[in-house]
N, C-alpha and C positions, 0 to 999 in steps of 0.2 A: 642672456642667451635663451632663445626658446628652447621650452619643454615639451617634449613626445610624449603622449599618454595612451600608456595600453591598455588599462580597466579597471575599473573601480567591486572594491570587496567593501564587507561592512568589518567592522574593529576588530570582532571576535577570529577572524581568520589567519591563521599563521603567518601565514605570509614567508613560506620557504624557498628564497629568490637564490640562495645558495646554487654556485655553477652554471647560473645564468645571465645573458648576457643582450644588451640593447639591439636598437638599430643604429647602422653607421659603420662606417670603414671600423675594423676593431675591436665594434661593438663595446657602445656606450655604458657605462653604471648603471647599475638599478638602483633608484631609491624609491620612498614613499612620500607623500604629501597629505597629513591627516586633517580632519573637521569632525569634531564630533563623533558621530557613529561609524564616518565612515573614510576611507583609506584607501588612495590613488598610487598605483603603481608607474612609475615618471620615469627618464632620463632626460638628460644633455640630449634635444636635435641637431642631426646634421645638418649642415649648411646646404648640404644636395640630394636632401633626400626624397628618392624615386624607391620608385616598388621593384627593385631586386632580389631576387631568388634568397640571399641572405637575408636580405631587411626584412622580407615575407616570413619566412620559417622562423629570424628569431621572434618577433611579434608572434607569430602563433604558438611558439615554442613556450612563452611566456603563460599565455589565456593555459595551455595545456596542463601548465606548471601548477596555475591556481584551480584551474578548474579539478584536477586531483586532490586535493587538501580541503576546499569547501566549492562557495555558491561567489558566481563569480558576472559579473555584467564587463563582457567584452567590446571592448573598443574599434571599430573599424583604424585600418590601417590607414596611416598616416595624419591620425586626431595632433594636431601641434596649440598650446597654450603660451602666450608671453612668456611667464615663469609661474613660478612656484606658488605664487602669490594668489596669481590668475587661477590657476586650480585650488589653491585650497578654497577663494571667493564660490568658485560655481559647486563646490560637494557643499558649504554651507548654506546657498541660495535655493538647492533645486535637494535636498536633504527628505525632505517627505517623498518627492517620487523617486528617488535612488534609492530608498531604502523599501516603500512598497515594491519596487521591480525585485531587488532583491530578496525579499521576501516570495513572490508572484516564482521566482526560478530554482528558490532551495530544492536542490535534492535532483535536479533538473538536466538532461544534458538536450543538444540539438544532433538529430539525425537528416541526412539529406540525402533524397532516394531520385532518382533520375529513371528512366526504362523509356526505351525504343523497340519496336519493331521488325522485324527484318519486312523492306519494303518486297522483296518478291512475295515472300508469303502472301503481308496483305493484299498487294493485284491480286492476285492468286484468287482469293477468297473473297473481293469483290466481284473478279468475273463468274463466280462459281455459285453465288449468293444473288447477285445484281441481275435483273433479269434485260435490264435495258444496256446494261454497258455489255453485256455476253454478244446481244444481237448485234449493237455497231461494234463489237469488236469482230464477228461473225463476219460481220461485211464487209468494212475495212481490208479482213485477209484475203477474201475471196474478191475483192474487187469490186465486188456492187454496190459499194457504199456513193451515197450521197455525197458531195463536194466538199457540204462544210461537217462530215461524221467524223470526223479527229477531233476538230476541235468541239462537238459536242459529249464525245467521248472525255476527253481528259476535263472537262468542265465537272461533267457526271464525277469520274471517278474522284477530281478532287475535294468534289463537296461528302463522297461518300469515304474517304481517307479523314478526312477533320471531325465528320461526326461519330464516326466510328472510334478513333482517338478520344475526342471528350470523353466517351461514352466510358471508354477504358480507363481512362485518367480518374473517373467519377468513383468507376467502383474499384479501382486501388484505395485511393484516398477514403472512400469510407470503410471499405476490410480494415485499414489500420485506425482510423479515428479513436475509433474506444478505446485503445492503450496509448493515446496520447493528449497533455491535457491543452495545446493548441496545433495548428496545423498552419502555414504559412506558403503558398502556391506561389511561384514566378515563372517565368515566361519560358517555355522550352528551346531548347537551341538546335539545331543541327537536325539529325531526324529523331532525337526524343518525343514524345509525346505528354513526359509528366514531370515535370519539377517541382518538388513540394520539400516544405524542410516541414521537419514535425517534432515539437516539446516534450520529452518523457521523461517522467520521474521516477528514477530507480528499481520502486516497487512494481511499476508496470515494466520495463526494462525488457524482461523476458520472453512476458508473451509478446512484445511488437516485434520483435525478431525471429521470435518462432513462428507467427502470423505473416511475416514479410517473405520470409522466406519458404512458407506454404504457399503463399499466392505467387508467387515467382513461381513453382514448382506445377502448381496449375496450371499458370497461361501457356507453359511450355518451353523446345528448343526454340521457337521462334520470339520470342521475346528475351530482350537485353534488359535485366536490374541490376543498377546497379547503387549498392546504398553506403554511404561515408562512416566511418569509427564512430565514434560520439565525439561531439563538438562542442566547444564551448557555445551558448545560445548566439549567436551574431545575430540569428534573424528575428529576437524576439526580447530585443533590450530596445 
C-alpha cells in the first residue's frame, strides 16, 4: 500500500502523535519511518485521496502538532511514497540536506501577510496626486474630452495603481525584513497588493509583530493586513 508523508523531524524530537489522526475516510494511523538522524511521520494512503476540508486540517493538524514540540520540515499536501521502505531509502539518500534544513529552521516558524487597498481610496488619491489623469478625468465629466480619453485615462491610472502597489509591497516587506531571517514573495491574488511569507526565529518573534502591526496602523483605515498564526515553514523547506 502506499505511504502519505507529512514531514520529516530530526531523532531528537518527541514525536507526541498522541490523539492524532491521518488523512482518509476515518483517518489513517500514524506511524514513523526512521534513518539515522532523522524520522518521517507516515500513514496508510487512501485509495482516493483529494484535498478535502478533513484530509487538509488533519495534514496540517499534524505539522501543528510537531511544529509545537520542536523544529519540524513540513511536507506539502498529498507527498505519496510506494511504502516504508521508499521513505526510509530517500531520509538515508538526501540525509545531509534534511538535516542542514533542519538545522537552517530550528527555533523557526512561517508567518504569511497578505494586505490590499481599498480601490476607491487609491482612485481617490491618484486623481488627487496625478496631475494628468485629474485633467482627462476633468474632461471626460464635463464632456470635452477627446475620443480616445477613457481609454488613455484607465491606461494612466492602471500603470499608476501597479507602481504605486510595488512601491507599497517594497516598503512593507523591508519595515519587517530585519525581524526575519528569510523572506519569500508570491504572486498576489484578487486586489491584494502583497503576498510575502516571511522565517522568524522565536527571539525575533516579538518585535515582527509589534512592527507589522505598527505599519498596519500607519498605512491606515484604508488598507486591509492581514497576517496568518505561526506556521509550520511550507514555504522554506
Amino acid at each position: 500500500m502506499a505511504v502519505y508523508i507529512y514531514s520529516i523531524v530530526g531523532k531528537q524530537h518527541p514525536l507526541r502523535l498522541d490523539g492524532l489522526s491521518g488523512v482518509g475516510e476515518g483517518g489513517a494511523q500514524l506511524r514513523t519511518v526512521s534513518a539515522g538522524q532523522l524520522t518521517a511521520v507516515v500513514s496508510d494512503a487512501p485509495e482516493d485521496l483529494r484535498a478535502k476540508r478533513r484530509d487538509l486540517g488533519a495534514h496540517q493538524e499534524v505539522q501543528q502538532r510537531l511544529l509545537s514540540d520542536g523544529t519540524v520540515l513540513p511536507l506539502r499536501f498529498g507527498l505519496l511514497a510506494a511504502d516504508d521502505e521508499a521513505v526510509r531509502l530517500v531520509l538515508e539518500e538526501s540525509a545531509d540536506a534534511y538535516v542542514d534544513r533542519l538545522g537552517a529552521l530550528d527555533g523557526c516558524v512561517e508567518y504569511h501577510l497578505k494586505a490590499a487597498q481599498n480601490e476607491e481610496a487609491l482612485l481617490r488619491q491618484i486623481l488627487e496626486e496625478n496631475e494628468d489623469a485629474r485633467r482627462l478625468n476633468d474632461e471626460i465629466r464635463s464632456g470635452r474630452a477627446a475620443p480616445d480619453a477613457s481609454v488613455a485615462l484607465g491606461e494612466l491610472v492602471a500603470h499608476e495603481v501597479q507602481a504605486r502597489q510595488e512601491a507599497l509591497a517594497t516598503g512593507v516587506v523591508e519595515a519587517l525584513r530585519p525581524f526575519a531571517r528569510l523572506h519569500e514573495s508570491s504572486q498576489p491574488t484578487g486586489n491584494d497588493f502583497l503576498s510575502v511569507s516571511f522565517l522568524v526565529h522565536h527571539d525575533q518573534d516579538e518585535s515582527f509583530l509589534t512592527t507589522e502591526l505598527s505599519v498596519a496602523g500607519q498605512m491606515g483605515d484604508d488598507f486591509d493586513f492581514r497576517l496568518s498564526d505561526a506556521l509550520p515553514p511550507y514555504s522554506f523547506v
